[in-house]
Backbone bond lengths (Angstrom), bond angles and torsions (degrees), N, CA, C in turn:
res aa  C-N    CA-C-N  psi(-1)  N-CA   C-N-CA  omega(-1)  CA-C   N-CA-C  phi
1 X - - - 1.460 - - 1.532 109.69 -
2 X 1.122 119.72 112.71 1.549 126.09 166.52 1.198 119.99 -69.61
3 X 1.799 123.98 119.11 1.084 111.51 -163.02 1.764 83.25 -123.29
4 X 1.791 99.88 -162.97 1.527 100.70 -172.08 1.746 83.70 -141.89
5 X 1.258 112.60 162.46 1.309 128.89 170.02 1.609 113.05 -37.57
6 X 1.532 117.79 -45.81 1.518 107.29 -178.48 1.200 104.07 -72.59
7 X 1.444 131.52 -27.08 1.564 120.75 174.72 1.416 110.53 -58.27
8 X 1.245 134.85 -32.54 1.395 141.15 -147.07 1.773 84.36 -84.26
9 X 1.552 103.27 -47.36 1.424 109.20 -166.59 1.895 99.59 -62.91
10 X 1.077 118.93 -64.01 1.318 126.11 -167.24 1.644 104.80 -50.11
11 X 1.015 114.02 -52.54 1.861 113.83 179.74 2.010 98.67 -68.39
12 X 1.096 113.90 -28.45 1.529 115.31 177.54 2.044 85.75 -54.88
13 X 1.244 122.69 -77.18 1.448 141.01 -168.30 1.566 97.91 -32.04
14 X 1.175 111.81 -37.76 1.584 106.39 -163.99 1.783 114.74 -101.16
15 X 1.685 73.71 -14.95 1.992 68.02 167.63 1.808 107.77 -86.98
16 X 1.460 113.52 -20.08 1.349 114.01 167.41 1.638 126.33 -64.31
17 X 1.717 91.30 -31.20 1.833 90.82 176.77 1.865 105.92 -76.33
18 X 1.632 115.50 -27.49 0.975 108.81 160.93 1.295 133.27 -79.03
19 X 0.785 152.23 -52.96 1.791 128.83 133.66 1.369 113.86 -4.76
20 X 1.376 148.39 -96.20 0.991 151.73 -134.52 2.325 81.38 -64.53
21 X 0.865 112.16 -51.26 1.900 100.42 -175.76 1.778 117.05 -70.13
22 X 1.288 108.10 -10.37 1.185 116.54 -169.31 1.771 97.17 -100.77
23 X 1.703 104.87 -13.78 1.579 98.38 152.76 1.741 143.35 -43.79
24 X 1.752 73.89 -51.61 1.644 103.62 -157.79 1.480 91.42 -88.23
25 X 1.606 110.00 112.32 1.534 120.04 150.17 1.685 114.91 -24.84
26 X 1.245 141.59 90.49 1.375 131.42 168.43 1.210 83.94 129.78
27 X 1.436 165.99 38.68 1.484 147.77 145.69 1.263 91.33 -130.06
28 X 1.352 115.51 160.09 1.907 121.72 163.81 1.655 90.58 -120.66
29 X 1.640 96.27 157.62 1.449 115.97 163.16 1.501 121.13 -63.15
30 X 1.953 97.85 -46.51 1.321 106.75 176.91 1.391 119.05 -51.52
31 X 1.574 134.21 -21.67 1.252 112.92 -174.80 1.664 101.73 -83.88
32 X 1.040 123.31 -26.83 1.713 132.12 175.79 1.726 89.90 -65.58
33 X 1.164 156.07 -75.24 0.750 141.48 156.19 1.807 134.98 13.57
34 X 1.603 100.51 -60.63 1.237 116.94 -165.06 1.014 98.32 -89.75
35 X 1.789 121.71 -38.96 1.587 129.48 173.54 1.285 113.32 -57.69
36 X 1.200 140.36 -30.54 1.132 137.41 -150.69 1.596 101.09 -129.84
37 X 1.269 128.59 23.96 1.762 137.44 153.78 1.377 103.32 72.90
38 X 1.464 142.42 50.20 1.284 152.90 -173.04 0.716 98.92 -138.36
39 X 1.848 162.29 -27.96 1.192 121.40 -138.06 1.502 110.40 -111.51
40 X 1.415 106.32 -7.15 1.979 101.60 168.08 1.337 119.06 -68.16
41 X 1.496 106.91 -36.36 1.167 128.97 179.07 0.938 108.45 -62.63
42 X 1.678 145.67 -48.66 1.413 156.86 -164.54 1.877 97.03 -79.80
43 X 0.968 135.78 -56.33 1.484 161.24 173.90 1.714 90.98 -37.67
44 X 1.722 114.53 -84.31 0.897 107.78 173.07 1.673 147.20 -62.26
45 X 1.149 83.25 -6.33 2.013 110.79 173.23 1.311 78.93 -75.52
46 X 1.860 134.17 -107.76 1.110 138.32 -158.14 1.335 117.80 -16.92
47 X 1.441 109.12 -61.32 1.955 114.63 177.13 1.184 120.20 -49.48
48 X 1.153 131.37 -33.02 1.487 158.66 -178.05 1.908 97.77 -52.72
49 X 1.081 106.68 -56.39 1.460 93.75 -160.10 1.368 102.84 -86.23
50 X 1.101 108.22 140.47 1.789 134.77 173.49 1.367 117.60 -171.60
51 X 1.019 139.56 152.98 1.372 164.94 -179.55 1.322 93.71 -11.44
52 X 1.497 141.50 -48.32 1.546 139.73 -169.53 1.472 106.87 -36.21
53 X 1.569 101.39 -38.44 1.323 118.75 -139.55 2.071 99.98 -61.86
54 X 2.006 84.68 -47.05 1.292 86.36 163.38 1.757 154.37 -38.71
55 X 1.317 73.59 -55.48 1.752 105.07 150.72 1.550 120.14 -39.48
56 X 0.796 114.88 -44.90 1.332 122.39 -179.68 1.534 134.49 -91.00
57 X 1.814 94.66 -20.12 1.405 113.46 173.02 1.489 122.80 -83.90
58 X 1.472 102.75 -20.96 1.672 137.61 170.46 1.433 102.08 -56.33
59 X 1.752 102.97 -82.81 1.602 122.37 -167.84 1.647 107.57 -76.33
60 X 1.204 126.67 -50.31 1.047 119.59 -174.20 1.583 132.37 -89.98
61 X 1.559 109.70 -8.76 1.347 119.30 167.02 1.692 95.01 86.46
62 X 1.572 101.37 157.43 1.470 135.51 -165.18 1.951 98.67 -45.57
63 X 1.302 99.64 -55.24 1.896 75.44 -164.36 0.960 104.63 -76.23
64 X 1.581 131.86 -55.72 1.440 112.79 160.69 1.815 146.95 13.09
65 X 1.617 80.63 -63.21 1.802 95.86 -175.82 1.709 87.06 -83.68
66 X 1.304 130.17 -33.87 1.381 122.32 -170.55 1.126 102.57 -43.92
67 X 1.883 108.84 -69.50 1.494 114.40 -175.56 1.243 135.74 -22.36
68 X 1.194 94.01 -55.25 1.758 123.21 -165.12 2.044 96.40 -81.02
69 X 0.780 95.88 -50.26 1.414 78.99 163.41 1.683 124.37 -93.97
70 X 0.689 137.79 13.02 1.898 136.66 145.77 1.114 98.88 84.93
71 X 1.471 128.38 45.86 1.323 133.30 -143.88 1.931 85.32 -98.40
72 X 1.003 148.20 -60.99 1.417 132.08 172.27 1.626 115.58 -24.85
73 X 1.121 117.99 -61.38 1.338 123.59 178.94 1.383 115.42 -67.69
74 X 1.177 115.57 -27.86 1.811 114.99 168.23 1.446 98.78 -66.21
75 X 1.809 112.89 -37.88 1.951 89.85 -148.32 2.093 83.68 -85.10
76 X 1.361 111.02 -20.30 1.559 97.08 -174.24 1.563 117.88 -75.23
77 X 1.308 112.69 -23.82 1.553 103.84 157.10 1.299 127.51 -88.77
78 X 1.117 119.75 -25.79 1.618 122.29 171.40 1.397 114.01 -71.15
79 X 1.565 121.70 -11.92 1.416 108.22 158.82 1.387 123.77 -97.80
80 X 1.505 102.06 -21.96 1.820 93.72 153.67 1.231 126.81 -57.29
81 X 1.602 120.12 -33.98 1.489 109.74 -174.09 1.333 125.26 -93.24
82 X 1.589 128.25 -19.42 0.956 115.53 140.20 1.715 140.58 -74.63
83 X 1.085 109.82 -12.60 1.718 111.54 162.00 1.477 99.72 -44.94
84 X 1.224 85.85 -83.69 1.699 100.80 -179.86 1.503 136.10 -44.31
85 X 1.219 111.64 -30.22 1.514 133.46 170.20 1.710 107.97 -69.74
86 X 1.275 106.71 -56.08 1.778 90.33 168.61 1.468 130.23 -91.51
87 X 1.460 115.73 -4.92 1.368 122.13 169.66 1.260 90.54 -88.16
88 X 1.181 149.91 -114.31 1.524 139.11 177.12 1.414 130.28 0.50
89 X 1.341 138.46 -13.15 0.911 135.65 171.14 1.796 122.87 -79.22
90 X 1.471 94.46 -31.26 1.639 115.43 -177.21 1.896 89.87 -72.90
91 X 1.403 98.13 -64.40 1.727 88.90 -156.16 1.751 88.73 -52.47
92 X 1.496 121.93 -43.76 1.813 104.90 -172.45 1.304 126.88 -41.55
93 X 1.554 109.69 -26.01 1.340 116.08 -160.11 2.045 93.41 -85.23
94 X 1.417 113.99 -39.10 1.336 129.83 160.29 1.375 119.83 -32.47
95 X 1.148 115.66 -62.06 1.161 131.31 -170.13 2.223 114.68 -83.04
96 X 1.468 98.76 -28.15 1.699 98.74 178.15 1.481 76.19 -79.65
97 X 1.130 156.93 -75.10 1.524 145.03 -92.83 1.902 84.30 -104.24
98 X 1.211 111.39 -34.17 2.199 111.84 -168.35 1.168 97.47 -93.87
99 X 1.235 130.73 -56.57 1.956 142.34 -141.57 1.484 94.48 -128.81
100 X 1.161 133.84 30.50 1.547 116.86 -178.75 1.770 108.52 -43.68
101 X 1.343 119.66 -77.50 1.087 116.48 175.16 1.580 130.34 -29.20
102 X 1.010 107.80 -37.65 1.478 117.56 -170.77 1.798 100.74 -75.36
103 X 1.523 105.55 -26.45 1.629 100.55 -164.52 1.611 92.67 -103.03
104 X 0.636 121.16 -20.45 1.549 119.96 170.07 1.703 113.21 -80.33
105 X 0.786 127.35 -31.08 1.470 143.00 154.58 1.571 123.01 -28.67
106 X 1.607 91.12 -57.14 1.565 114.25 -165.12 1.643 88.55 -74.04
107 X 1.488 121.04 -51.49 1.739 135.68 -139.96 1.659 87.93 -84.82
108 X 1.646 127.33 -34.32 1.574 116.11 176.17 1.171 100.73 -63.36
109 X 1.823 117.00 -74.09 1.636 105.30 -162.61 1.692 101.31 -43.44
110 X 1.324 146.59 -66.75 1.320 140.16 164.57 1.271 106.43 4.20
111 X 1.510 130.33 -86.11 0.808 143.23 -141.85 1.949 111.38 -79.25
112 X 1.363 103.09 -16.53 2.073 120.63 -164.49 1.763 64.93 -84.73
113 X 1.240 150.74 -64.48 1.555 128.97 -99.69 1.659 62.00 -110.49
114 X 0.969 147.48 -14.33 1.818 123.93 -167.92 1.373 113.85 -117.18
115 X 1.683 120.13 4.69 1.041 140.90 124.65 1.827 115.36 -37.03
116 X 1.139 106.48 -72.75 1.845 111.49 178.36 1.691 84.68 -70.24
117 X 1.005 163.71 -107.83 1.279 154.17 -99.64 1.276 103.14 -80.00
118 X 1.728 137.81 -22.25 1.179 143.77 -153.25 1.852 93.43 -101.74
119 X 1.674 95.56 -53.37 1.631 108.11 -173.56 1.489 114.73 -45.83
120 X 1.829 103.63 -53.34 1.749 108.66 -166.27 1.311 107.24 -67.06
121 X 1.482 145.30 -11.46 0.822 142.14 152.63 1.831 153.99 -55.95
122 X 1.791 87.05 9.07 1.270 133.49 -175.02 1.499 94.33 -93.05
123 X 1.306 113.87 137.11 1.982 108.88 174.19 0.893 105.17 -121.80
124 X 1.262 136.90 -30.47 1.545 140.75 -173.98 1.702 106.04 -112.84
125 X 1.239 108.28 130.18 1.246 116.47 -174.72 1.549 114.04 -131.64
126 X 2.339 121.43 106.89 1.151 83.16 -170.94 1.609 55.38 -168.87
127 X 1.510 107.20 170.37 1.528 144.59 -132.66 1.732 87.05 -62.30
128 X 1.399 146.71 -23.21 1.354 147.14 164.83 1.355 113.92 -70.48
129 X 1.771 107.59 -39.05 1.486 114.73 167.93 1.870 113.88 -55.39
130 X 1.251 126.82 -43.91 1.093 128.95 -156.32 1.870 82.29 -93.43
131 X 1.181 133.49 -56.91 1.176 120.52 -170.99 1.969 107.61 -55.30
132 X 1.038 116.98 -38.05 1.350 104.51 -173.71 1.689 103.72 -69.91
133 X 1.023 137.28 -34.47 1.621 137.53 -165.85 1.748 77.52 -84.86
134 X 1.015 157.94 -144.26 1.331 141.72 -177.33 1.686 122.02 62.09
135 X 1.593 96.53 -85.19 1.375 117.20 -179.15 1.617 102.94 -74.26
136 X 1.248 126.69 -39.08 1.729 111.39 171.44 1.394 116.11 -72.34
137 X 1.459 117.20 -11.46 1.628 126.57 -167.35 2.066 90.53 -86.35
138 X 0.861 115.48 -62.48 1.727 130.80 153.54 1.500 107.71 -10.73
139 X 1.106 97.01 -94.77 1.831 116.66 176.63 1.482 100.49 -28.61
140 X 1.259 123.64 -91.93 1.078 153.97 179.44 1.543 88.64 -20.46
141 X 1.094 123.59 -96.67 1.588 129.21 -161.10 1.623 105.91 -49.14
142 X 1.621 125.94 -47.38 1.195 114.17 164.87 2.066 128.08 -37.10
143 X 1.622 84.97 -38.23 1.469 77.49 -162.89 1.469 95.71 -83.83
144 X 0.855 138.53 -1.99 1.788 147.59 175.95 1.537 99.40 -59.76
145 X 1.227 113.47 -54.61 1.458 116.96 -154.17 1.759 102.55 -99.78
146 X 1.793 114.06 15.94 1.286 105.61 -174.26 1.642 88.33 -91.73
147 X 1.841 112.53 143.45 1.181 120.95 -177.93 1.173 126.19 -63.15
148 X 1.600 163.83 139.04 1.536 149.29 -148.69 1.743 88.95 -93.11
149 X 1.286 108.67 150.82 1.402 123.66 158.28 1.222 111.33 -78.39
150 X 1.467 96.97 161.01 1.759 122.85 -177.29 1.322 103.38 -69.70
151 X 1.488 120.34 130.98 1.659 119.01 -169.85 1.991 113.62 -45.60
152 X 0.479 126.85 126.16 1.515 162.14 -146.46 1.809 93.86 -104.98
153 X 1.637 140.44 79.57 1.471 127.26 -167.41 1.717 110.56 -102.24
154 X 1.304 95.67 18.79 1.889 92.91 -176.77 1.519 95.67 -100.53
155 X 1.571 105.54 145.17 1.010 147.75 -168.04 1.103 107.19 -63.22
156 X 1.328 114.81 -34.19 1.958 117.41 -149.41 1.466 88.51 -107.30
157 X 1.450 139.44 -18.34 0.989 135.90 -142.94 1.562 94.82 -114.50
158 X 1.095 98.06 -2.68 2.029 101.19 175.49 2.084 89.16 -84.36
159 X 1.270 116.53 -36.85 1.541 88.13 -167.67 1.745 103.33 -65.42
160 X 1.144 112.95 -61.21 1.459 116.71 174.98 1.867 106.10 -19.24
161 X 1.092 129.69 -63.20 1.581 152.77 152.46 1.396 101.15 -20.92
162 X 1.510 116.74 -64.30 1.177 108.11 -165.52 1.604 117.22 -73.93
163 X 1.592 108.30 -27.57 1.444 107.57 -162.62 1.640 95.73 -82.30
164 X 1.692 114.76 -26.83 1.649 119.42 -172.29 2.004 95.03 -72.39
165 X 1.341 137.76 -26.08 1.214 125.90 -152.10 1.660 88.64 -108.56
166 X 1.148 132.60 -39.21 1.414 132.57 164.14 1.218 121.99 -22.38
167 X 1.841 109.90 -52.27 1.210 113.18 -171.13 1.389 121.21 -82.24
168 X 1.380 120.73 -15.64 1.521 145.73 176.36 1.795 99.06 -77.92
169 X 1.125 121.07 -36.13 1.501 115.19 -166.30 1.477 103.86 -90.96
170 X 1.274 116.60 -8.02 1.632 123.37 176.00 1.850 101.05 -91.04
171 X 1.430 115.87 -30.64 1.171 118.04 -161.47 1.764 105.99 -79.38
172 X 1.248 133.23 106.83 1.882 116.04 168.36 1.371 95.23 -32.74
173 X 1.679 96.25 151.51 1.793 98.66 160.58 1.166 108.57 96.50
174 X 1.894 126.77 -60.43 1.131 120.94 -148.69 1.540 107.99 -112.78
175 X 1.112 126.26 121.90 1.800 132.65 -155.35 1.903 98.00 -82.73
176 X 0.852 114.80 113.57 1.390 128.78 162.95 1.507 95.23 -54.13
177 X 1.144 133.69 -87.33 1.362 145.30 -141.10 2.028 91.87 -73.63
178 X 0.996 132.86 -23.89 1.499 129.78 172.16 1.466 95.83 -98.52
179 X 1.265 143.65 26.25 1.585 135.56 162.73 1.649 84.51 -127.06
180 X 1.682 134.75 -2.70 1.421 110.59 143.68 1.168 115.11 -112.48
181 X 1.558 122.93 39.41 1.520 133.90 163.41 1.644 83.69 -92.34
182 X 1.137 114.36 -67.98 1.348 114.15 -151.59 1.527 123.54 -43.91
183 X 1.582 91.98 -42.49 1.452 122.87 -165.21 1.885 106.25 -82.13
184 X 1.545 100.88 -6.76 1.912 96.12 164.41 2.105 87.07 80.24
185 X 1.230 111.86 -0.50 1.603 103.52 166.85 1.653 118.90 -92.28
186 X 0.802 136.84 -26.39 1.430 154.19 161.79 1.741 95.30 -10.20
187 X 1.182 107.17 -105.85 1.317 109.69 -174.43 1.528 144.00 -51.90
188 X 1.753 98.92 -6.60 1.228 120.26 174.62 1.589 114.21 -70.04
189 X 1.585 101.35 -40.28 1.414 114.86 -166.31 1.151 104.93 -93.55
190 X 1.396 128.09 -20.60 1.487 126.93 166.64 2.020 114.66 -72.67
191 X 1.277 99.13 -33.54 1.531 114.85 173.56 1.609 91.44 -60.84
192 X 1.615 129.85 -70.05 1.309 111.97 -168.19 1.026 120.32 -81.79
193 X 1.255 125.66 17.80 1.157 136.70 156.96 1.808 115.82 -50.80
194 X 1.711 96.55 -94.87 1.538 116.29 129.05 1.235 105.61 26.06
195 X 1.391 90.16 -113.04 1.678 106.53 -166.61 1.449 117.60 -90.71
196 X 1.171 112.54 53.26 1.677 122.35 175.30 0.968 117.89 7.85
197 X 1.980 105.42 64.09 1.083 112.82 176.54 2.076 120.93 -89.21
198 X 1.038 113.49 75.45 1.645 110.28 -138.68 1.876 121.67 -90.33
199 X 1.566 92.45 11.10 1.233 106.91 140.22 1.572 125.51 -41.84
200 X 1.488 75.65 -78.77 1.727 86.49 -169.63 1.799 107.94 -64.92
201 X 1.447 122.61 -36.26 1.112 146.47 179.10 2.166 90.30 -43.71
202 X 1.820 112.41 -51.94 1.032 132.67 -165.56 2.037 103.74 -55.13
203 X 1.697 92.80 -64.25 1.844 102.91 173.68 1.380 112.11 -56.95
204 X 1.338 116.90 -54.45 1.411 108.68 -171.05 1.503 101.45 -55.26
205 X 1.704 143.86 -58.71 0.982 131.29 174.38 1.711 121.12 -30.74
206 X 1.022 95.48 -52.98 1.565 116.69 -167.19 1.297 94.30 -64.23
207 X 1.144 130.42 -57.70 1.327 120.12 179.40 1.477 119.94 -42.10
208 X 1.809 114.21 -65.62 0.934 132.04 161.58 1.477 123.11 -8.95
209 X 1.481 110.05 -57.01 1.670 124.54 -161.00 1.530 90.34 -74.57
210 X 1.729 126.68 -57.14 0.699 120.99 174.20 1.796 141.11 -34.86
211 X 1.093 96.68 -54.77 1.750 111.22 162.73 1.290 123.12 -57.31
212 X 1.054 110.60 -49.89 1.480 140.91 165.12 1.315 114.44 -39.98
213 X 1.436 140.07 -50.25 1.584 162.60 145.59 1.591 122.28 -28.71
214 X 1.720 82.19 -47.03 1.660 98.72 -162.40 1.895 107.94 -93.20
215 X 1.667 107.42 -26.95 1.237 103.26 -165.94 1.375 101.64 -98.12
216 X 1.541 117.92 -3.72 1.777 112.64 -172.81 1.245 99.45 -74.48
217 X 1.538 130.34 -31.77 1.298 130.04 -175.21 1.099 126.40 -42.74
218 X 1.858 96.91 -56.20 1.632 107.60 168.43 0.962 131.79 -55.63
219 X 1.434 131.14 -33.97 1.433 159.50 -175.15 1.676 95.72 -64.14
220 X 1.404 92.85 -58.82 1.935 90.09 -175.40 1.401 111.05 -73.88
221 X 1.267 123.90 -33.09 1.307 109.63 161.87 1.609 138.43 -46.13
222 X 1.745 95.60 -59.22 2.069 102.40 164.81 1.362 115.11 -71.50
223 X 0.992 123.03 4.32 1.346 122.64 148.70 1.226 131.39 -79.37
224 X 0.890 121.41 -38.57 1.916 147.47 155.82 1.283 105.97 -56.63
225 X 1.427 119.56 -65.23 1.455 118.24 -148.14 2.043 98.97 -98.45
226 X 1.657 119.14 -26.62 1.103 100.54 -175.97 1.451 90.77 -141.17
227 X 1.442 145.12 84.38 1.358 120.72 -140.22 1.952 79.09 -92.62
228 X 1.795 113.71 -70.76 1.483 105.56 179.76 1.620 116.75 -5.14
229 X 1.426 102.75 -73.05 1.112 95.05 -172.02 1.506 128.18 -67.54
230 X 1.270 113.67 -39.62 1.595 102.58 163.98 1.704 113.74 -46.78
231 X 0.840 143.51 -63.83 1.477 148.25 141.56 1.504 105.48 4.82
232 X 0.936 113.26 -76.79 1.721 118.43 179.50 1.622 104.43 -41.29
233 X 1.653 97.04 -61.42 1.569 99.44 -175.29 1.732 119.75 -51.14
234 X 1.119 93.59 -53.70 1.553 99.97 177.84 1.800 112.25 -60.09
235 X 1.178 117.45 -30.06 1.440 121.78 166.87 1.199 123.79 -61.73
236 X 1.656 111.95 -38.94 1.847 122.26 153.06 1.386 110.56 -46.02
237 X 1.148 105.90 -32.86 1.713 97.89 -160.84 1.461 109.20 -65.36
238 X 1.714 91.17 -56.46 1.862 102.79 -161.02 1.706 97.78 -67.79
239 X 1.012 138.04 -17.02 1.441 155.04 146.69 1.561 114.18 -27.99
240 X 1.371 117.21 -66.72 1.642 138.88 -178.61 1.197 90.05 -64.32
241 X 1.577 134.71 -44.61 1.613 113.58 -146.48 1.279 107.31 -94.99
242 X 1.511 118.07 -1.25 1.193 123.67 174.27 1.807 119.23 -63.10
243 X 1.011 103.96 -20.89 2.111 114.79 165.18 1.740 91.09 -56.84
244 X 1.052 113.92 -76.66 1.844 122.27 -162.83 1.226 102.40 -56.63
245 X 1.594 135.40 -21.24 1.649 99.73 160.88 1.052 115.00 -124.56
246 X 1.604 114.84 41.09 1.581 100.61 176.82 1.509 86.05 -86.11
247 X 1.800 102.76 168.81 1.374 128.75 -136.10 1.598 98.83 -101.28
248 X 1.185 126.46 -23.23 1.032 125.45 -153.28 1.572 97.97 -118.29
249 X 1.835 144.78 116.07 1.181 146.58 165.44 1.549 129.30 -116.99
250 X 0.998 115.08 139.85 0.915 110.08 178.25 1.908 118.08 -104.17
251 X 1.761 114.87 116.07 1.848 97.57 -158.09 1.756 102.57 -67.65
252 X 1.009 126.33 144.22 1.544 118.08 175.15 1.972 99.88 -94.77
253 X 1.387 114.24 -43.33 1.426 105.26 171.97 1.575 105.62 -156.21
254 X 1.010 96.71 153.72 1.698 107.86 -175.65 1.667 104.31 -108.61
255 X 1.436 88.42 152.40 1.783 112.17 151.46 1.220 143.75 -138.60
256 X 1.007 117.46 -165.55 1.939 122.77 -157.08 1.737 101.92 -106.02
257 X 1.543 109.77 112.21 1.526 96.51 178.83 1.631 116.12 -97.56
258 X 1.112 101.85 -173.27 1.260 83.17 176.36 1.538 149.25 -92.63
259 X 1.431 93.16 23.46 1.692 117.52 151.93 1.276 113.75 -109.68
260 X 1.497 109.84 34.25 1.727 101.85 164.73 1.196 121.18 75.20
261 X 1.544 124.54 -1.85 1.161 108.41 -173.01 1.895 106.43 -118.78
262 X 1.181 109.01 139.39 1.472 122.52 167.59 1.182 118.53 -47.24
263 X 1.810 116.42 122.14 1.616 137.56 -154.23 1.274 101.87 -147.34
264 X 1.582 102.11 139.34 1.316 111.87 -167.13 2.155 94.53 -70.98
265 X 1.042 111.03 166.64 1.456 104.52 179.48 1.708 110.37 -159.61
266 X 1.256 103.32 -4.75 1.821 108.50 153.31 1.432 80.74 -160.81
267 X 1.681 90.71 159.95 1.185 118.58 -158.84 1.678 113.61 -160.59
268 X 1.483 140.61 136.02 1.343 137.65 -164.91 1.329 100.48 -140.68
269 X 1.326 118.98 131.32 1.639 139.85 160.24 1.224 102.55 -52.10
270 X 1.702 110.72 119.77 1.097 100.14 179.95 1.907 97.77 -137.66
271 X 1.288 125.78 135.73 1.722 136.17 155.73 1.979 97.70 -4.60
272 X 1.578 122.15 112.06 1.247 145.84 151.88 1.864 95.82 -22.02
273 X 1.449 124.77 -55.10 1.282 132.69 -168.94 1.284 121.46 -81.04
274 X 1.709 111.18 -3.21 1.236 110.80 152.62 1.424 139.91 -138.71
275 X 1.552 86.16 24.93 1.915 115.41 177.70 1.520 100.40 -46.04
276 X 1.303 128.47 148.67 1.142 123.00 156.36 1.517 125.51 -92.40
277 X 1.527 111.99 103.68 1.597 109.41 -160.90 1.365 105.95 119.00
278 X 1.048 104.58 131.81 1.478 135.53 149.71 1.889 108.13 12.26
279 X 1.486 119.19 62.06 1.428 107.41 -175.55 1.833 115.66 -68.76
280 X 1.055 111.64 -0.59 1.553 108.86 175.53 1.816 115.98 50.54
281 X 1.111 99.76 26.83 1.859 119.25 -169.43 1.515 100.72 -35.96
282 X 1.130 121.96 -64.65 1.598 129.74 172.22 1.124 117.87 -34.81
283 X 1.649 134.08 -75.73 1.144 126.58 146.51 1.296 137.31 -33.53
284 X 1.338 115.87 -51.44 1.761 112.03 -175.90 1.884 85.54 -44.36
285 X 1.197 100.56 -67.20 2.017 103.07 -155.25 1.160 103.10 -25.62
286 X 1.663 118.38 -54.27 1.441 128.10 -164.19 1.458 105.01 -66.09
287 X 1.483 110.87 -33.39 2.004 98.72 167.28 1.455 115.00 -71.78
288 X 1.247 124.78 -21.16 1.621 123.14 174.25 1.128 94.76 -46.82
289 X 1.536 106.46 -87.35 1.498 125.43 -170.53 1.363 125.19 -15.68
290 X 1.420 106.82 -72.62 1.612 108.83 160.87 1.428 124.32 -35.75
291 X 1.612 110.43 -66.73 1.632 103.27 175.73 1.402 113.24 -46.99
292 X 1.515 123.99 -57.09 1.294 104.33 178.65 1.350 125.73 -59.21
293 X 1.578 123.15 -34.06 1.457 91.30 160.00 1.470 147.04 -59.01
294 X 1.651 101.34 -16.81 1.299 118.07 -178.88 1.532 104.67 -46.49
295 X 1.425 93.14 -52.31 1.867 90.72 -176.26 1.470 119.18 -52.85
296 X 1.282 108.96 -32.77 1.349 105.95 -163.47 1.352 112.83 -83.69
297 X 1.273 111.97 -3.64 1.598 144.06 155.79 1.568 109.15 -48.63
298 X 1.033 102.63 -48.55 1.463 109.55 -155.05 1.112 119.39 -130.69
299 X 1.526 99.07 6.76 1.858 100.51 148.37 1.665 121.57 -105.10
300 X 2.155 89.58 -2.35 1.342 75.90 163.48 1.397 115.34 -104.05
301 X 1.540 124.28 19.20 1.497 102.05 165.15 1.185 87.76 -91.46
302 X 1.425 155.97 -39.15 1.335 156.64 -165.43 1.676 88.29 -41.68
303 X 1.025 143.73 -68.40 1.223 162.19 -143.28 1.586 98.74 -70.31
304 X 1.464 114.07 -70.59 1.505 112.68 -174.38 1.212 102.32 -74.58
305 X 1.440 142.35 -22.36 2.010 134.96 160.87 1.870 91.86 -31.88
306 X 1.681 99.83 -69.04 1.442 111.74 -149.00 1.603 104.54 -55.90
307 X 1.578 119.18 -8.79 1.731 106.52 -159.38 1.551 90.68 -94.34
């Protein structure tokens, strides 16, 4: 595919909107991904590389192996998403802890409009179709309501983290960054973040690449071999995750982190009209709104990439 510099720029933009969701515990990148006409392409980029590649960098010389591996489009989204992934992560943590509601607000409507953009993309519709949106709607909401672990400070245990949250941030639906809430990695990797601690910064990558390698395969395969239904599934997902950012919770019990301070640690969706506190109803709507247009933003550059 021949692209031109503003393409490079525009897929740069979308690896930043993915980053900036792959911040927030409860959003994935992958559904920005799928919204925004990258993600077969990204899927099949990832699967792509293996040892051949070498082969080719040997015998056939540097641009060559570039080609063949899609290496422009890797380095123009991979520098959107990490720009954005560690500058975005600080203001996220800003924004759940001051404006929770307000940022969860924006990330549901987000998330309703890529529901319809993810769904219509289904062509065949028939009693496996409805069971797979079902069983990812299931999944999805279970893992919403699994409680986060106690921060987690070993080193080695961020790659494990990284290669398990990798595969969630490729998946619509499933939040990378809330499968390292869960997993007690969350704050470790935001700490070495922080303090450029790049060891660990080093495993968690490493992990990452690793997972990353192993799960695109599959991905390109049910895409190949059952795409509808992968479709369905992934439509369950972004479906389920809609519990984890609706805006309004109710804490059922708290705990002690490990700076001492009192954290919500289960938590229940509860009716705007009987939140306790300040539901900001007016505003939240007006953050729906926006997020959902966001999508529609960004399926229509998804749209003019694809023409």
């Amino acid at each position: 595919m021949q692209r031109r510099l503003i393409d490079y720029l525009i897929i740069s933009l979308k690896g930043m909107a993915m980053g900036a969701a792959d911040a927030v515990p409860g959003v994935s990148g992958g559904t920005i991904a799928f919204i925004s006409g990258i993600y077969e392409e990204l899927i099949n980029t990832i699967s792509g590389v293996n040892l051949s590649l070498l082969t080719t960098l040997r015998k056939e010389g540097f641009f060559t192996f570039w080609s063949q591996l899609n290496g422009n489009f890797i380095l123009a989204l991979l520098s959107g998403i990490i720009i954005s992934f560690v500058s975005f992560m600080r203001l996220a943590k800003y924004l759940l802890e001051n404006h929770p509601i307000l940022i969860w607000s924006f990330f549901f409507g987000l998330i309703i409009a890529s529901i319809y953009f993810v769904g219509k993309q289904i062509t065949k519709w028939h009693l496996a179709t409805f069971a797979g949106i079902i069983i990812g709607a299931v999944i999805a909401y279970y893992i919403t309501t699994i409680p986060a672990s106690s921060v987690n400070e070993s080193s080695y245990f961020l790659f494990f983290a990284g290669a398990l949250a990798i595969c969630a941030m490729i998946l619509p639906g499933i939040s990378g960054s809330f499968i390292l809430v869960i997993l007690g990695a969350y704050k470790t990797l935001s700490d070495a973040i922080s303090d450029y601690d790049f060891k660990k910064l080093a495993l968690f990558v490493g992990g990452a690449i690793v997972g990353l390698l192993s799960f695109s395969h599959v991905l390109k395969w049910l895409f190949k071999k059952y795409h509808n239904l992968t479709l369905a599934l992934l439509t369950g997902f972004i479906i389920g995750s809609l519990n984890k950012v609706w805006p309004w919770k109710k804490v059922l019990t708290w705990r002690e982190n490990s700076e001492g301070i009192q954290v919500p640690f289960l938590e229940e969706s509860v009716s705007p009209f009987v939140f306790n506190g300040d539901a900001k109803l007016a505003l939240a709507i007006s953050f729906m709104v926006i997020g959902f247009l966001t999508i529609f933003l960004l399926e229509k550059l998804g749209s003019k990439a694809n023409k």
